[in-house]
N, C-alpha and C positions, 0 to 999 in steps of 0.2 A: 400502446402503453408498455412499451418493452424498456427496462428496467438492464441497462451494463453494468457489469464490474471487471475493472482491472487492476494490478499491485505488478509489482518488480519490475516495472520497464527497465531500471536505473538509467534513464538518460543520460549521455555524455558525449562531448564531442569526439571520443576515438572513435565510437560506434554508431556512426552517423545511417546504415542501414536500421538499427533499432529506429531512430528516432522517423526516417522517411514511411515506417512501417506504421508508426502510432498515427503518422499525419493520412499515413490511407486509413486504416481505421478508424479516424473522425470522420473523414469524407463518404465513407461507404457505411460499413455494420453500423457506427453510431448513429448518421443522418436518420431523423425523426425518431430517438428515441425518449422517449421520456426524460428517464434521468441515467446519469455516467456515476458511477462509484470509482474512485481511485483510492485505494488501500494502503498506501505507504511505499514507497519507497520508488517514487516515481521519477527521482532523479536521482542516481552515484552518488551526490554528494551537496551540500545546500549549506554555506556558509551564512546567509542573509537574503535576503531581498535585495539590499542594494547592488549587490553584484550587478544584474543584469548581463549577463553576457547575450551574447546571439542565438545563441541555442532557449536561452531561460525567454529570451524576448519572441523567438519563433513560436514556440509553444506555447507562450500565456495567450499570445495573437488569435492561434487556432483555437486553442479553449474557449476566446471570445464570441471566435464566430460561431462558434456550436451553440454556443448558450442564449446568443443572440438570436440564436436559428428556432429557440423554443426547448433547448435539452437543457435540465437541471442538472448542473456539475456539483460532485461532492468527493472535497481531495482529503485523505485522511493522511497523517504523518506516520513514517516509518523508522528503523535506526539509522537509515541514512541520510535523510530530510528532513529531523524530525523541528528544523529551523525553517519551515517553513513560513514565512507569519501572513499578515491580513493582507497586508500591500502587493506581493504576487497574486490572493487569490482575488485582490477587486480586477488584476490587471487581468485574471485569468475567467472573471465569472464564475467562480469559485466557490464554495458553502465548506469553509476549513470545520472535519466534524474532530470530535471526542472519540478517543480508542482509550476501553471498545463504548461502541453508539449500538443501539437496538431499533432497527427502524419495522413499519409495517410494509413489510413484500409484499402485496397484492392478498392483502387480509390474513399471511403468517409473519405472527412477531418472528425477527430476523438478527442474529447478533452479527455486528461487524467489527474486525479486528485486522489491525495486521499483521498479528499472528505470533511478535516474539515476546511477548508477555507469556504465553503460553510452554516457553521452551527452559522449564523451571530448571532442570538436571543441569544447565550453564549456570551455577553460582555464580563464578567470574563474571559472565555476562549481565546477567540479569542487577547484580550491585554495579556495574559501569552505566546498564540501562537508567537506575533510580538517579543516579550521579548528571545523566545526560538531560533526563525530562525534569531537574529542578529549575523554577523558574529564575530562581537567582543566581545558577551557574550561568543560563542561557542569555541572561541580561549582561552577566561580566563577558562573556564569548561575545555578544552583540557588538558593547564596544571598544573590543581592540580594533584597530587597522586590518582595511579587506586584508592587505598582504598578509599581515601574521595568520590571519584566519584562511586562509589558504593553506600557510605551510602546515597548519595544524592538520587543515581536513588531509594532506597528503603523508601524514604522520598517521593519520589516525587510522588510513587505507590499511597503509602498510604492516603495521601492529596487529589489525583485525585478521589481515589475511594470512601473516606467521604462525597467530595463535589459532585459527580455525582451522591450519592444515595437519596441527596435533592433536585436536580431538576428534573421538570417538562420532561415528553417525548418531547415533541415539542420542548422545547429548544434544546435537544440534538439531533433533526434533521435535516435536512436540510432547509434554508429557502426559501420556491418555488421561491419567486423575486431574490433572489441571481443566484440560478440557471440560470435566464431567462437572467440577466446580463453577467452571464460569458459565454452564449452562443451565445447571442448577441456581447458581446466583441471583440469573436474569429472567428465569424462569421461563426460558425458550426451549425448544428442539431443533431449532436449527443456528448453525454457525458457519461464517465465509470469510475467511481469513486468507494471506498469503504468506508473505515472507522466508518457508522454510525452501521455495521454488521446489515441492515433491506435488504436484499438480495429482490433485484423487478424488474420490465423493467416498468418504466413509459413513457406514454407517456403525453405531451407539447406541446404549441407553442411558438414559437421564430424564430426571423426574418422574421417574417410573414408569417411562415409555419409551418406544422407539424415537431416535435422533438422527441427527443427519450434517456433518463437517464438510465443509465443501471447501478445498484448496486449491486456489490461483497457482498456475504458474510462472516463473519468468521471463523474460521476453529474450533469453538470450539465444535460441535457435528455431524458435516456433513463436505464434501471435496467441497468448491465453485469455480467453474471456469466459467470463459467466454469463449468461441470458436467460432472464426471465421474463415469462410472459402472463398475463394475466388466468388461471385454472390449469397453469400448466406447473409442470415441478420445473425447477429452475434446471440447466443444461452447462455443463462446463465444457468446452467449445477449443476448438485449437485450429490453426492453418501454419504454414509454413511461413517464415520469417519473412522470405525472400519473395 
């Protein structure tokens, strides 16, 4: 009954070691486990379904056969995927959830996010984020030309990474009161999010008790997973990339 979670792989074709490392990780740690959580931002960059390149077709392949193998997959959208739609996850075996979704972890309610709702102090960001998740922006982006939607997502890289190497760390992390809100909200004590790639277990209060923030790491030097096991406290987990 072991229960994964992963976020920030960013798959892409220059870093083709990321992506050899996710396909051991299906073949090993994943083999028999229950269900696979994927948290957002599973791939660099996700203009449509229709793409299909060979990287997006490698990967839905392997999703397949996990899922086929008996492991429940559940791909949640991040700010760089968050065009992910239904047609990759049928090809992928897929259960596309809601951010944030509250599931039951082995008898505790559970919040899952991927984490940049939470990182309120980025004004700028957080009004580009509402601009991105409208469904009627996502429907005119849908149908332009793959090409133009390509030049865009390579516009949009390069803007994101000018403007994030002028702000402050603390902007671009989480804001503790946010957190305490969205736990309070959902009326849980525990939360497992990724995005800000600062990999930690902190601990909280909320609801007038002890809490518990568990954050995913990126995949860009090390392999991060969550594991949970049924009576046990969940475990955030690392190996080497390589």
């Amino acid at each position: 009954m072991t229960t994964l979670f992963i976020s920030d792989l960013h798959l892409e074709e220059s870093r083709p070691d990321i992506t050899d490392a996710f396909l051991a990780f299906l073949r090993s740690t994943a083999q028999g486990a229950a269900e696979l959580y994927i948290l957002g931002d599973f791939f660099e960059a996700w203009i449509g379904d229709d793409e299909r390149t060979p990287l997006q077709e490698q990967v839905a392949a392997a999703l397949k056969d996990l899922n086929e193998s008996g492991t429940d997959i559940f791909l949640m959208h991040g700010n760089r995927d968050f065009l992910i739609g239904e047609d990759f996850c049928t090809r992928a075996g897929a259960t596309l959830l809601e951010d944030p979704t509250v599931i039951d972890l082995h008898g505790t309610p559970t919040l899952l996010m991927h984490g940049d709702s939470l990182c309120t102090a980025d004004l700028e960001y957080q009004k580009f984020r509402t601009n991105m998740r409208n469904p009627q922006w996502q429907q005119m982006i849908l149908a332009r030309p793959l090409e133009d939607r390509q030049q865009m997502a390579r516009q949009l890289r390069e803007i994101s990474m000018a403007k994030n190497q002028g702000k402050a760390e603390t902007i671009m992390d989480v804001t503790p009161e946010e957190v305490v809100r969205e736990l309070e909200h959902h009326g849980v004590q525990r939360m497992i999010h990724g995005h800000t790639h600062r990999p930690a277990v902190h601990s909280l209060h909320a609801n007038g008790a002890d809490a518990k923030r568990m954050v995913l790491g990126d995949w860009d030097q090390n392999v991060w997973w969550i594991e949970a096991e049924p009576g046990q406290e969940p475990a955030l987990k690392k190996a080497p990339l390589g």
